[in-house]
ZADO-1210 file (C-alpha; in nm, 4 decimals, padded with zeros to 6 digits):
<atoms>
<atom x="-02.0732" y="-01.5286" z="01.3731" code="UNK" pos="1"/>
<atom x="-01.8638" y="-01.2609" z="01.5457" code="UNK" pos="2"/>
<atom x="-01.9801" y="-01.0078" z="01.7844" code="UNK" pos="3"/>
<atom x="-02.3570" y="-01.1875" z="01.7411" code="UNK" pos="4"/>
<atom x="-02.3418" y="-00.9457" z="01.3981" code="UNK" pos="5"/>
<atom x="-02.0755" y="-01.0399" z="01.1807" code="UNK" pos="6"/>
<atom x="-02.1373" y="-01.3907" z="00.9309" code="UNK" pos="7"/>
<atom x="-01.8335" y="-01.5169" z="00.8304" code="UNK" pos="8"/>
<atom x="-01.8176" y="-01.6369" z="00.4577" code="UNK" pos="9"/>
<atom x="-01.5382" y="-01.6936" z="00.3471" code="UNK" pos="10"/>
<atom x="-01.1334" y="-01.7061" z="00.4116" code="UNK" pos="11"/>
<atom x="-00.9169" y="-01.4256" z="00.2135" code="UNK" pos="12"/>
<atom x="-00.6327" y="-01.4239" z="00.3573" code="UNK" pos="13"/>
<atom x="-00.4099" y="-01.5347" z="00.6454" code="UNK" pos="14"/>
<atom x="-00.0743" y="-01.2938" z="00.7810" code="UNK" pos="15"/>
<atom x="00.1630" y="-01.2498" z="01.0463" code="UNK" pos="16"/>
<atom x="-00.1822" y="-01.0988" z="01.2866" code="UNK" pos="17"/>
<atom x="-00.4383" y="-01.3418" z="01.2398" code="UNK" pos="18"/>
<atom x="-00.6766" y="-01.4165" z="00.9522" code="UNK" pos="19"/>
<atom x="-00.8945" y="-01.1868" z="00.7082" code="UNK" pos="20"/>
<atom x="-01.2460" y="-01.3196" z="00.6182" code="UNK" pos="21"/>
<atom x="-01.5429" y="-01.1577" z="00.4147" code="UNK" pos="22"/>
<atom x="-01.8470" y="-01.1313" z="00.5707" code="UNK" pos="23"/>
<atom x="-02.1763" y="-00.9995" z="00.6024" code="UNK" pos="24"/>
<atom x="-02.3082" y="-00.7340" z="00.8288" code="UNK" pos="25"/>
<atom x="-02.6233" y="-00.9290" z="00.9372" code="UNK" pos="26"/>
<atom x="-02.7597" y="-00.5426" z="01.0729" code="UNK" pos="27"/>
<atom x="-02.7173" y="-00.3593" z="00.7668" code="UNK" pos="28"/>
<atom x="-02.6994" y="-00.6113" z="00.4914" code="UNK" pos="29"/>
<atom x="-02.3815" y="-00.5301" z="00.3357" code="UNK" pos="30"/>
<atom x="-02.0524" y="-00.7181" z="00.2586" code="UNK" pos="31"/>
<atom x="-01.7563" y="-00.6362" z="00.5159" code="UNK" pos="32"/>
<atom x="-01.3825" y="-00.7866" z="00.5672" code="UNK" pos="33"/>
<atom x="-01.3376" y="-00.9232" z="00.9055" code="UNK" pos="34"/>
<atom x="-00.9767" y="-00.9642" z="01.0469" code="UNK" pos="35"/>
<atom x="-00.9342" y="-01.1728" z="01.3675" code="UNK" pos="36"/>
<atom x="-00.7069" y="-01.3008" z="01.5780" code="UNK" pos="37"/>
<atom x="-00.7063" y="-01.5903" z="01.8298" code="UNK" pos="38"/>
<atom x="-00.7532" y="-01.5206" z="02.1740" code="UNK" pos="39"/>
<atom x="-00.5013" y="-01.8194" z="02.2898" code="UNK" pos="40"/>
<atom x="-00.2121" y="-01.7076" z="01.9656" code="UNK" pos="41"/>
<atom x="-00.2708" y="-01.3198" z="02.0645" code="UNK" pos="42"/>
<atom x="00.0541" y="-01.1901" z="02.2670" code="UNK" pos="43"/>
<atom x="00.1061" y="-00.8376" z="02.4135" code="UNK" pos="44"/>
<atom x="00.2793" y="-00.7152" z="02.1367" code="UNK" pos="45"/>
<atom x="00.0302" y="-00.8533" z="01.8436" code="UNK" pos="46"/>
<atom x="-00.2496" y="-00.6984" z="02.0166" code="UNK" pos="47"/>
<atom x="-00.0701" y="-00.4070" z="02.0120" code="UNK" pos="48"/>
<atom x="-00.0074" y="-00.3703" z="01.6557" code="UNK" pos="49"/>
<atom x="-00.3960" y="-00.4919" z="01.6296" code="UNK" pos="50"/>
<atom x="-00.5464" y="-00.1975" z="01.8329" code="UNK" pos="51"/>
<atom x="-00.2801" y="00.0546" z="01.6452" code="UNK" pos="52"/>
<atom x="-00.3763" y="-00.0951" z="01.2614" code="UNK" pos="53"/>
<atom x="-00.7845" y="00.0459" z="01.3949" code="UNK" pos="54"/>
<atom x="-00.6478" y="00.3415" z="01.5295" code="UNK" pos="55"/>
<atom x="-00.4293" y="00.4453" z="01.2450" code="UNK" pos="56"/>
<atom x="-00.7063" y="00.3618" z="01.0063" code="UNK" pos="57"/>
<atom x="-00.9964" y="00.5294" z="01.2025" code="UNK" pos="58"/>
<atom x="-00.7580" y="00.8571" z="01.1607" code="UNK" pos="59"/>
<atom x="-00.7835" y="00.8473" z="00.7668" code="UNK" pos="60"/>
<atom x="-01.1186" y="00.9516" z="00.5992" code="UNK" pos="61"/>
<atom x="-01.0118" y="00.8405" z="00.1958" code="UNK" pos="62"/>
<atom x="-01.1522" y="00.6753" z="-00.1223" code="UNK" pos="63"/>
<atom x="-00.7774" y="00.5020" z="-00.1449" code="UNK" pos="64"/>
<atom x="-00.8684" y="00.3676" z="00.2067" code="UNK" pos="65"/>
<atom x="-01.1050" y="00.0784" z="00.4030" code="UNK" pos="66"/>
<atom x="-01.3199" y="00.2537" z="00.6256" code="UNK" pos="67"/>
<atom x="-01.3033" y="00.1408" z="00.9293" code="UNK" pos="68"/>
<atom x="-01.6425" y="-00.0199" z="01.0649" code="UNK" pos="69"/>
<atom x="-01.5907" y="-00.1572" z="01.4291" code="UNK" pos="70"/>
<atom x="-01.3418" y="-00.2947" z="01.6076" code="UNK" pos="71"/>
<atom x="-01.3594" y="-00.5004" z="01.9439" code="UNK" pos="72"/>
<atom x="-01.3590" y="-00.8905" z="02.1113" code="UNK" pos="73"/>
<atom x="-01.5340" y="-01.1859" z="02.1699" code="UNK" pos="74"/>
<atom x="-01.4672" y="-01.5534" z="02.3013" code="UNK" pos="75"/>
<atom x="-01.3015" y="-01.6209" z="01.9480" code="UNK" pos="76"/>
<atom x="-01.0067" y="-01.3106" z="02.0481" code="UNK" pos="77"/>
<atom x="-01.0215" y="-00.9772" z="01.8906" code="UNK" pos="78"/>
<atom x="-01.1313" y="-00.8650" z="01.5233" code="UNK" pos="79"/>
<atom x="-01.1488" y="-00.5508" z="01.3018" code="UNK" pos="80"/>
<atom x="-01.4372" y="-00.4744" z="01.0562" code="UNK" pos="81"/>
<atom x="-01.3565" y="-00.3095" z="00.8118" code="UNK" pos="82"/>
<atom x="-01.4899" y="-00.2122" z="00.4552" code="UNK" pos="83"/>
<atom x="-01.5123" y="-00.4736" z="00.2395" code="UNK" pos="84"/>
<atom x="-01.2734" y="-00.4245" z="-00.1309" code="UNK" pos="85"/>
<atom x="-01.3518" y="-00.5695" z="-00.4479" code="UNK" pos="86"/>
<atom x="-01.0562" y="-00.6323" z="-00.6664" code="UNK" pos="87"/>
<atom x="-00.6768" y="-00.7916" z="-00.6923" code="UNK" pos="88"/>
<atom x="-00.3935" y="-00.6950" z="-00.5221" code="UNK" pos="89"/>
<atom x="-00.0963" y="-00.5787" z="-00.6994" code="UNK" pos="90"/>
<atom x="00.1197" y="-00.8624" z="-00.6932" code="UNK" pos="91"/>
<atom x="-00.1801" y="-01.1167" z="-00.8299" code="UNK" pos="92"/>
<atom x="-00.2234" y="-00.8181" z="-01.1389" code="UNK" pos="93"/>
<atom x="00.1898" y="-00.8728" z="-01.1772" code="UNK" pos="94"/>
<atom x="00.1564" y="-01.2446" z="-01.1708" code="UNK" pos="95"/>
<atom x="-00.0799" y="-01.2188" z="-01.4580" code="UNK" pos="96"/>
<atom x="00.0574" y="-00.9099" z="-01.6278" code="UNK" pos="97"/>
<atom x="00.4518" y="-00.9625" z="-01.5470" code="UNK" pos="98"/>
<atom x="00.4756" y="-00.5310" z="-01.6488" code="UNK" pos="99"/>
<atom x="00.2674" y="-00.2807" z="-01.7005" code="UNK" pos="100"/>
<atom x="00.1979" y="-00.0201" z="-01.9278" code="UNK" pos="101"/>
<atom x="00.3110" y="00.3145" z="-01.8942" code="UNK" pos="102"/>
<atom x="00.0000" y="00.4914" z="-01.8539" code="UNK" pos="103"/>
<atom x="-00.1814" y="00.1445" z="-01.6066" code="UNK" pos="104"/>
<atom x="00.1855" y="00.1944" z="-01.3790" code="UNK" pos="105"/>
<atom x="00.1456" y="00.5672" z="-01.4002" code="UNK" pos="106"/>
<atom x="-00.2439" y="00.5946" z="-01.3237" code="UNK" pos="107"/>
<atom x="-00.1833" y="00.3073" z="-00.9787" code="UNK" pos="108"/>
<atom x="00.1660" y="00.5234" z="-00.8708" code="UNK" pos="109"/>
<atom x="-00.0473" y="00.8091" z="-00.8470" code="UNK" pos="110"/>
<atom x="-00.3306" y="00.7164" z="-00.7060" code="UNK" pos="111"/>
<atom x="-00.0785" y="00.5610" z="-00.4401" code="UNK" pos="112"/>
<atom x="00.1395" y="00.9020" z="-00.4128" code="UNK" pos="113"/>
<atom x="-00.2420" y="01.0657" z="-00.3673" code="UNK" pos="114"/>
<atom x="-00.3060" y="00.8618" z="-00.0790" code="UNK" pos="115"/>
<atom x="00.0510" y="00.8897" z="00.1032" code="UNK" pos="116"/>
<atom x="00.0359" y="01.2659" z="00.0513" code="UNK" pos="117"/>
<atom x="-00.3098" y="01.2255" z="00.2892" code="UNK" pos="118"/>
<atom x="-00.1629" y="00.9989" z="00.5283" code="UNK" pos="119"/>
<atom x="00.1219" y="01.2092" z="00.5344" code="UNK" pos="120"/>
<atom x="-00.0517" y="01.5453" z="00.6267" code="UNK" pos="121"/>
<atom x="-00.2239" y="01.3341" z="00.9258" code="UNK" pos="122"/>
<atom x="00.2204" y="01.2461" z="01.0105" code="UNK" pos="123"/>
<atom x="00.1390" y="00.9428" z="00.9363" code="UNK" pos="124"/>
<atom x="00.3618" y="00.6582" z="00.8107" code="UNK" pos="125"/>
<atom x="00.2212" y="00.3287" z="00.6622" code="UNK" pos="126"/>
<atom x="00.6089" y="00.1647" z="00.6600" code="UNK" pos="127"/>
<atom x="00.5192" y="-00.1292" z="00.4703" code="UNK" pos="128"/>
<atom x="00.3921" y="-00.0265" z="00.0783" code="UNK" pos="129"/>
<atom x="00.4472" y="-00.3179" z="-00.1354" code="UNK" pos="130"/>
<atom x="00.2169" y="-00.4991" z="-00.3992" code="UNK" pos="131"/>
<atom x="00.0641" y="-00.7249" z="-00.1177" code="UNK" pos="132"/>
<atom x="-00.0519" y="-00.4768" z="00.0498" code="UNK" pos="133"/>
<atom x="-00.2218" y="-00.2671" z="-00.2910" code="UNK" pos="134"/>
<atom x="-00.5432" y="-00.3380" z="-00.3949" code="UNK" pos="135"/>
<atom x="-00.6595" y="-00.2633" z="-00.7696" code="UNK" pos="136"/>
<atom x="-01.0173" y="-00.2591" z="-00.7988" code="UNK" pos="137"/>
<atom x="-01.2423" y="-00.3205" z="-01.1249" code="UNK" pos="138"/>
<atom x="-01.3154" y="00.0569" z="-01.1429" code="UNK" pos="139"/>
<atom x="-00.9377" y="00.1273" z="-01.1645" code="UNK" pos="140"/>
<atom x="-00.8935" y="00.2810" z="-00.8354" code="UNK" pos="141"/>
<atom x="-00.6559" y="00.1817" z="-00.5810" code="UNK" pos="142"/>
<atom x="-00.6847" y="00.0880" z="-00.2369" code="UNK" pos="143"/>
<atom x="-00.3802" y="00.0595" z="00.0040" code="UNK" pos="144"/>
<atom x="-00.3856" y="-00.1843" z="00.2716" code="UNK" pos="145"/>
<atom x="-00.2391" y="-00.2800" z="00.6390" code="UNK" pos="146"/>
<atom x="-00.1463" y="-00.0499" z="00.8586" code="UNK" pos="147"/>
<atom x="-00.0289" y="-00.3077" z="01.0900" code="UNK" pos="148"/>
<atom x="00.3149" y="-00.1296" z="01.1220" code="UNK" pos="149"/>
<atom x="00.2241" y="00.2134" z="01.0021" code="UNK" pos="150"/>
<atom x="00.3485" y="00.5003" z="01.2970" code="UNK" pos="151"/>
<atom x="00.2360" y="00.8273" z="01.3556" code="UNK" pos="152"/>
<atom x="00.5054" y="01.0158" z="01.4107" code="UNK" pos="153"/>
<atom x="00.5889" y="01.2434" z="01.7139" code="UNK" pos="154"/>
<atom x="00.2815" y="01.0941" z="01.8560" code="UNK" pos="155"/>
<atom x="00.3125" y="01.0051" z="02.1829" code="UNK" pos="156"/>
<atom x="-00.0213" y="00.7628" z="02.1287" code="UNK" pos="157"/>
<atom x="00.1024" y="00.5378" z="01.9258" code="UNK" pos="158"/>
<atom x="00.4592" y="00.3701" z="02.0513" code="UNK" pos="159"/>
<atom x="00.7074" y="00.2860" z="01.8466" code="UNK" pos="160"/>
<atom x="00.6864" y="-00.1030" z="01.6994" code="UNK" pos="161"/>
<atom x="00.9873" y="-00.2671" z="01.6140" code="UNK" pos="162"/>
<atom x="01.0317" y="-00.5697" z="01.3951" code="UNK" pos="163"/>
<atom x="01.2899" y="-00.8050" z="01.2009" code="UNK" pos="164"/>
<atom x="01.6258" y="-00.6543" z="01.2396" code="UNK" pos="165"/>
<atom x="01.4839" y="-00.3962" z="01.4418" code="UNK" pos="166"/>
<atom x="01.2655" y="-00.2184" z="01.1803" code="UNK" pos="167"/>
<atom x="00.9144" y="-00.3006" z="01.0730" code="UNK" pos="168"/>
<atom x="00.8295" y="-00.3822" z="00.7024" code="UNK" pos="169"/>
<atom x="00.9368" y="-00.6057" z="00.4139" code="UNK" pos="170"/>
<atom x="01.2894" y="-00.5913" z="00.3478" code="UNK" pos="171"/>
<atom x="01.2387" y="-00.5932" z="-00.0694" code="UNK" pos="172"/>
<atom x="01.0733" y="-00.2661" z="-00.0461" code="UNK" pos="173"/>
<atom x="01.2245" y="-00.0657" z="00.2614" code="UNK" pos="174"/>
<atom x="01.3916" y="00.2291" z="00.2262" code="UNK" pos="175"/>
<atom x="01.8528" y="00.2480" z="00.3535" code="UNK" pos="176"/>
<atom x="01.7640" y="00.4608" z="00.5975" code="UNK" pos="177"/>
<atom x="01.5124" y="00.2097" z="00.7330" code="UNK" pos="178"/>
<atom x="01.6801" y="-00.0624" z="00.7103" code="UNK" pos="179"/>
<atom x="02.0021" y="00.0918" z="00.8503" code="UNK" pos="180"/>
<atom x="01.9162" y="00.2982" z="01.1538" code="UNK" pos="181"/>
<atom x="01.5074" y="00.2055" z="01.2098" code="UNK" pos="182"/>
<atom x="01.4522" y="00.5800" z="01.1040" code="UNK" pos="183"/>
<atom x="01.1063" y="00.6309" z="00.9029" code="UNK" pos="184"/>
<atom x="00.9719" y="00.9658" z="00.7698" code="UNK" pos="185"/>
<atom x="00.7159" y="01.0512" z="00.4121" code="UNK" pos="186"/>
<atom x="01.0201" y="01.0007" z="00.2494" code="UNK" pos="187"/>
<atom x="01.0780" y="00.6233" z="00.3484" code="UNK" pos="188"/>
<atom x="00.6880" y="00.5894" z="00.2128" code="UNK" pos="189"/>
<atom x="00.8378" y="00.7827" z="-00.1394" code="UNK" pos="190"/>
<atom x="01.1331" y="00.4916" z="-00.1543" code="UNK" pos="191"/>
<atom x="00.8999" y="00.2004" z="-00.1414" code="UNK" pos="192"/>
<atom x="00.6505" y="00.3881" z="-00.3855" code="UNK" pos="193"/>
<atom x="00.9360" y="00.3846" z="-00.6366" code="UNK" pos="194"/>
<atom x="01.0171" y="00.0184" z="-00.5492" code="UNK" pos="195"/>
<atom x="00.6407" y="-00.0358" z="-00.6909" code="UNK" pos="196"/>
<atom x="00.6508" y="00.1661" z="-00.9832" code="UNK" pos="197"/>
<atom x="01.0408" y="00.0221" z="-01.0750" code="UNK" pos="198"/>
<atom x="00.8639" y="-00.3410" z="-01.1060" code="UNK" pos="199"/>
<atom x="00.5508" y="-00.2061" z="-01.2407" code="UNK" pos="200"/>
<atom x="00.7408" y="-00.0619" z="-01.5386" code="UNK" pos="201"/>
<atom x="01.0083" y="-00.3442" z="-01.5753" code="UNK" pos="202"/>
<atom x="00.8429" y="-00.6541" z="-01.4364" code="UNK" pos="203"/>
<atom x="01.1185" y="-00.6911" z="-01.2121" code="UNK" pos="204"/>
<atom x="01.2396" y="-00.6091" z="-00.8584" code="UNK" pos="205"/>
<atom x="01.4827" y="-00.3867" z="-00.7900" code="UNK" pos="206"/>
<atom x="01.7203" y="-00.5855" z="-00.6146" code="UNK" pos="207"/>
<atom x="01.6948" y="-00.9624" z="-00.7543" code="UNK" pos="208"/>
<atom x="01.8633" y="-01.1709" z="-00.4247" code="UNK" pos="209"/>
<atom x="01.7140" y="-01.3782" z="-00.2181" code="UNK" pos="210"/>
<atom x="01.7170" y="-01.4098" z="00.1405" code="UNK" pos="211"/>
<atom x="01.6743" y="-01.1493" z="00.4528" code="UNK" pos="212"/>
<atom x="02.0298" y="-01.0230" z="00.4802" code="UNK" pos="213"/>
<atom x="02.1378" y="-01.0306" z="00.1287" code="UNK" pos="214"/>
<atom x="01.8045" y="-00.8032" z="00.0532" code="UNK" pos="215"/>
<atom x="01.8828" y="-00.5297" z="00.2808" code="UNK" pos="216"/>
<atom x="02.2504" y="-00.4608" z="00.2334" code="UNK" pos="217"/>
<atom x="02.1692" y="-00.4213" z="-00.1274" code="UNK" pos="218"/>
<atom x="01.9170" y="-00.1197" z="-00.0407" code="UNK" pos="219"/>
<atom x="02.1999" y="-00.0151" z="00.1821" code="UNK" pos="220"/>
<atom x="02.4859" y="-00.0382" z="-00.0478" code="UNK" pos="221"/>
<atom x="02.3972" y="-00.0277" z="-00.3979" code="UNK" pos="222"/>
<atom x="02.2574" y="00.1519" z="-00.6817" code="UNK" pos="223"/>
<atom x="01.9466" y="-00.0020" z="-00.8055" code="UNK" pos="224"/>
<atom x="01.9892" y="00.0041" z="-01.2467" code="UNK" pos="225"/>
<atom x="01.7454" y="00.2807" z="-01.3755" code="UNK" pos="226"/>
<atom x="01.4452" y="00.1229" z="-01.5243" code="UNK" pos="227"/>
<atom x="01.4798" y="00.2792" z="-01.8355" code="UNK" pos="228"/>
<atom x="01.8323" y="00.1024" z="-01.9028" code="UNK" pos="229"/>
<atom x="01.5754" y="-00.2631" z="-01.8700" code="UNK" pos="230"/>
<atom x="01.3264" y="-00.0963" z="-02.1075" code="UNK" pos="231"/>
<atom x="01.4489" y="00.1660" z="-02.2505" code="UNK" pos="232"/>
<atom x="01.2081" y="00.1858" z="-02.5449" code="UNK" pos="233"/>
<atom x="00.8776" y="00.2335" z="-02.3277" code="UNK" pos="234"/>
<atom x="00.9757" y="00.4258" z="-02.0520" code="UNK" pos="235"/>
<atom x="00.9848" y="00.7626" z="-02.0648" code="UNK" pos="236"/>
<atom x="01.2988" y="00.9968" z="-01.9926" code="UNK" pos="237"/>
<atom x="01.0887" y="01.1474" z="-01.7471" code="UNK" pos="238"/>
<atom x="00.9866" y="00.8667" z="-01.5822" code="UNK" pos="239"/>
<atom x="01.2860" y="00.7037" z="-01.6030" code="UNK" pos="240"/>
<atom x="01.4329" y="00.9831" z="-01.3945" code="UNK" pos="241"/>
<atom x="01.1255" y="00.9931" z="-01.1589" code="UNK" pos="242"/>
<atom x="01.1788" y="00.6486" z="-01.0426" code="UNK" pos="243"/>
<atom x="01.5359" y="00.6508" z="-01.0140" code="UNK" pos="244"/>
<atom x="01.5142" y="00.9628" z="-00.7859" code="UNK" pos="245"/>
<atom x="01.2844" y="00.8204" z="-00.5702" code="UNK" pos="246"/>
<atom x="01.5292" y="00.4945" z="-00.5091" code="UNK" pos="247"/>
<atom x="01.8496" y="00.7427" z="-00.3872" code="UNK" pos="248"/>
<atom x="01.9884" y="00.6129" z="-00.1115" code="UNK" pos="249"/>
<atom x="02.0116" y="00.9582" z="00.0060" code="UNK" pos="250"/>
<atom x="01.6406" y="01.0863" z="00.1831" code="UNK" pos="251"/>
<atom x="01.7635" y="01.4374" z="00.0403" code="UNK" pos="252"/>
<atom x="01.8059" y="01.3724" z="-00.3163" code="UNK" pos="253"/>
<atom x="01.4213" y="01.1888" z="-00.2853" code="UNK" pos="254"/>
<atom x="01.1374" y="01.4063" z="-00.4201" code="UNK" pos="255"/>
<atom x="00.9562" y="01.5369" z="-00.0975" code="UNK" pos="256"/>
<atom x="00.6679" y="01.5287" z="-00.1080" code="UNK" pos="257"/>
<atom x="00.4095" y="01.2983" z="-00.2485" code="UNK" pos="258"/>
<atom x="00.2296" y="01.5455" z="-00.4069" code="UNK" pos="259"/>
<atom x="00.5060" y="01.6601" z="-00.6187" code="UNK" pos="260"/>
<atom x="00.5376" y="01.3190" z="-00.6934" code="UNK" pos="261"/>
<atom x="00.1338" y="01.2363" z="-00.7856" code="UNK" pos="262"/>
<atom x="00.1970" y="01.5432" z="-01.0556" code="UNK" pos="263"/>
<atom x="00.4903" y="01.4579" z="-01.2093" code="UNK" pos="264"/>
<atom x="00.3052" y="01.0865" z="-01.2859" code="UNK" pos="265"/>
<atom x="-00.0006" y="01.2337" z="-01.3786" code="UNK" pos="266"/>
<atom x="00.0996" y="01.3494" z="-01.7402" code="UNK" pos="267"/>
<atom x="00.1834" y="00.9775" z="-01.8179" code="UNK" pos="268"/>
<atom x="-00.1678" y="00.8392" z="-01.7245" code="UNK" pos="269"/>
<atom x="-00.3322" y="00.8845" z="-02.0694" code="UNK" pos="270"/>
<atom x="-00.4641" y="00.6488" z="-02.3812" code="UNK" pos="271"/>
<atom x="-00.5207" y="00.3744" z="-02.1126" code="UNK" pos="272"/>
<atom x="-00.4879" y="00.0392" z="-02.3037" code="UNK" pos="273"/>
<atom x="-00.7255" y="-00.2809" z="-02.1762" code="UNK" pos="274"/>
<atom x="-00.6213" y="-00.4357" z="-01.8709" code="UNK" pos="275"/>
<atom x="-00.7707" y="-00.8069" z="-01.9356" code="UNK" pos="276"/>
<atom x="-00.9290" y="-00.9833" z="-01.6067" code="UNK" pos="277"/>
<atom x="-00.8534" y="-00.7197" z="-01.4264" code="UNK" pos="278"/>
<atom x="-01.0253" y="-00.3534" z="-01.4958" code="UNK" pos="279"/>
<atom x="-01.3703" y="-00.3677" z="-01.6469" code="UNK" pos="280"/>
<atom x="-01.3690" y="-00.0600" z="-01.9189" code="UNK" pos="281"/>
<atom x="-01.7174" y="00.0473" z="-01.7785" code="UNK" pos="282"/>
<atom x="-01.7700" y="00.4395" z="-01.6879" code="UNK" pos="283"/>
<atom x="-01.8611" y="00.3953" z="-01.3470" code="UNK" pos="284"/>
<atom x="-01.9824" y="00.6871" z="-01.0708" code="UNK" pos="285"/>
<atom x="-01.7173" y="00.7001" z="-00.9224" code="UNK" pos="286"/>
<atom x="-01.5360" y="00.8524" z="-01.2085" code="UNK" pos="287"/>
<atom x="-01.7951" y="01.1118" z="-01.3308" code="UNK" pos="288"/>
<atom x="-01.7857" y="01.1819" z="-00.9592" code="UNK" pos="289"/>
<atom x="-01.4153" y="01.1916" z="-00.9815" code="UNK" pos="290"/>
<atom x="-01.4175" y="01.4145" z="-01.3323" code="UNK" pos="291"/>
<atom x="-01.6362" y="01.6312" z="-01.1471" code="UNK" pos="292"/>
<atom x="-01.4359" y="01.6933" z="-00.8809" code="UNK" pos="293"/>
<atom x="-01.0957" y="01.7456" z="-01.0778" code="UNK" pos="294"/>
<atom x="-01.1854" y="02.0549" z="-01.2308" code="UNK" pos="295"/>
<atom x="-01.1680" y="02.2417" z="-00.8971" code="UNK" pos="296"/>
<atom x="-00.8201" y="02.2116" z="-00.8894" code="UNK" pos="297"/>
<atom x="-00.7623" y="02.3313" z="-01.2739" code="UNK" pos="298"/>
</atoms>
């Protein structure tokens, strides 16, 4: 038990913070994910980024978003509650599905460009999009995880977190300017979306090498080859041109803003093949809620 309310069941997970469990809230009945951290492996810093991942997500009130349920410590160490999400990340729906379909890589890149254009209108920066860290549900919605490194930004409550090389993140998926100076703005966010939707459409990374160094002077120093040119019969011009925009090395020739972004992939989310062990083809209420809601904006 944690706090004398949370029952552990079972392990999901284990990172660079601590471990993530699901649980039961024994108050209200209902299935939870519990992240903790040892009280005798916690150091200054760690608890830092701890407190800040609650904080950051306690800001954000979104479908493509855990809800925050409680946060606090015990004799254990510390641990966040937090909404409990049913599905597979992105890089387990890669493993078994080495590409996707247009419309399927489409329908998750906007979905994630919907919920960076709400964390960015809060100024907030999650710094560290990848598969991992993408959930894909059996209703077809996505769900974008840790915020462990995420920064607000002229915010002088939340300090600045450094990390490998001096910049937080995963090297595979961080933008030049990241990697080369520490600097992080929406647009950063917009590189590593295209990083996703590049290996979503072609099944493979963008840069290919292994090993820390060797994977961030590539983003520094060369041009990524357009996804189109790996596939060209499936993806579209459009797309093709979408995605390679968003990987210039150059923040200024980026799309800016993730809305622009979320509308230029919506045209291609359409005629939605099966998506085998993965997305149950159910009409659910979430999307008659969802249908419902999308004709305000028509």
């Amino acid at each position: 038990m944690v706090a004398q309310r949370y029952e552990l069941r079972r392990p999901i997970g284990r990172g660079g913070m601590g471990e993530l469990w699901e649980g039961v809230d024994t108050r209200l009945r209902r299935r939870v994910a519990v992240k903790r951290v040892r009280r005798d492996r916690i150091s200054e810093e760690t608890l830092r980024r701890f407190r800040r991942e609650a904080q950051v997500m306690a800001l954000l009130r979104h479908p493509g978003v855990p809800t925050v349920y409680d946060f606090g410590e015990d004799d254990y160490g510390f641990f966040l509650v937090m909404e409990f999400v049913d599905g597979w990340t992105l890089t387990h729906v890669l493993d078994a599905h080495e590409r996707l379909p247009v419309s399927w890589a489409a329908l998750i890149g906007a979905q994630l460009c919907a919920v960076l254009s709400a964390t960015h209108h809060h100024s907030l920066v999650h710094r560290d999009l990848k598969p991992g860290n993408l959930m894909l549900c059996r209703d077809a919605t996505l769900v974008v995880l840790d915020f462990g490194v995420a920064t607000v930004l002229n915010s002088p409550d939340f300090s600045v977190i450094t990390g490998t090389l001096g910049a937080p993140g995963t090297a595979r998926y961080m933008a030049p300017e990241h990697v080369h100076s520490g600097r992080t703005s929406a647009l950063t966010d917009l590189y590593s979306a295209g990083c996703v939707l590049y290996e979503m459409l072609t099944g493979e990374r963008v840069f290919q090498t292994t090993g820390l160094v060797a994977k961030v002077d590539e983003h520094v120093g060369l041009t990524p080859m357009r996804p189109g040119a790996l596939r060209e019969a499936s993806v579209p011009r459009e797309l093709d041109a979408l995605v390679t925009a968003l990987l210039e090395e150059d923040p200024d020739k980026r799309p800016q803003r993730a809305d622009e972004v979320f509308r230029r992939l919506l045209p291609f989310v359409r005629d939605l093949p099966p998506l085998p062990g993965v997305v149950d083809r159910v009409t659910r209420p979430i999307h008659l809620y969802a249908e419902a809601v999308s004709r305000f904006s028509r």
